[in-house]
C-alpha positions as CSV (number, residue, x, y, z in Angstrom):
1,X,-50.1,-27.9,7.3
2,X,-53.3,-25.9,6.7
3,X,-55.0,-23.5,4.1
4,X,-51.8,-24.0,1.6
5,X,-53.6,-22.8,-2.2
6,X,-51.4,-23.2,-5.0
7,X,-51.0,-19.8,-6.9
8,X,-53.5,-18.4,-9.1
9,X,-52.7,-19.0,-12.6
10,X,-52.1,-15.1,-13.0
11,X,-49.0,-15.5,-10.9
12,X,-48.4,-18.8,-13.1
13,X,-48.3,-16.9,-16.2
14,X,-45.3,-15.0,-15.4
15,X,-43.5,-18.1,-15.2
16,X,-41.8,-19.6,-18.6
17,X,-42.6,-22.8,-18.1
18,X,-46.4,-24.8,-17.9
19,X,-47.1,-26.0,-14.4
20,X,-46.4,-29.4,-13.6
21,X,-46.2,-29.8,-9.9
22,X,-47.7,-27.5,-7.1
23,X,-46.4,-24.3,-6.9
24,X,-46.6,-22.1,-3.4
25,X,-46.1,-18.8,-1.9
26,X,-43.7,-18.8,0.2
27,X,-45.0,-16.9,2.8
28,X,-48.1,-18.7,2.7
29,X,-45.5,-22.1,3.6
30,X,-43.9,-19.9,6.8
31,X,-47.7,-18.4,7.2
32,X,-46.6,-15.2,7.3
33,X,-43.2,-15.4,9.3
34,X,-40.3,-15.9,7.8
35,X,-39.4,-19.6,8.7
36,X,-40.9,-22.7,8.0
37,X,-40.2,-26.6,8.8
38,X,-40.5,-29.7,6.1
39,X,-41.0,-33.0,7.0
40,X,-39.4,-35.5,4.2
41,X,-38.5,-39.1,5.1
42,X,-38.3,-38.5,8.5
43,X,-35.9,-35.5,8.4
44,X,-36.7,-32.1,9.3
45,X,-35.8,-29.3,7.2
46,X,-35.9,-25.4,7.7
47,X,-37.0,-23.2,5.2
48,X,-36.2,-19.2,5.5
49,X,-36.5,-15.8,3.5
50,X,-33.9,-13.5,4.2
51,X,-34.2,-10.4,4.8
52,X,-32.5,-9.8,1.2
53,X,-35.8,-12.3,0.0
54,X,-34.1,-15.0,-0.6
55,X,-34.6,-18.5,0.2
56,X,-32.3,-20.9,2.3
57,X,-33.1,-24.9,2.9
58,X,-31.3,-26.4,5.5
59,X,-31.2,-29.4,7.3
């Protein structure tokens, strides 16, 4: 992957709790589509946003 930016800290201040791990747009993850793939341990997962913006992870 390419370009990923975690979110400015104005988008992190609408969330309750401090940042501790990267946080990312989602759209920025499916660059702009609405599907991305993950790579952990060898497994590929798929990442979509509904069309009700919603997220789904599946393997």
């Amino acid at each position: 992957m390419t370009n990923l930016k975690p979110i400015s800290k104005e988008d992190m201040a609408a969330v309750a709790q401090p940042e501790t791990f990267p946080t990312y747009h989602a759209e920025e993850l499916t660059r702009g589509g609405v599907q991305a793939r993950i790579l952990l341990n060898g497994q590929i997962y798929s990442l979509r946003i509904t069309r009700a913006g919603k997220l789904i992870l599946t393997k």
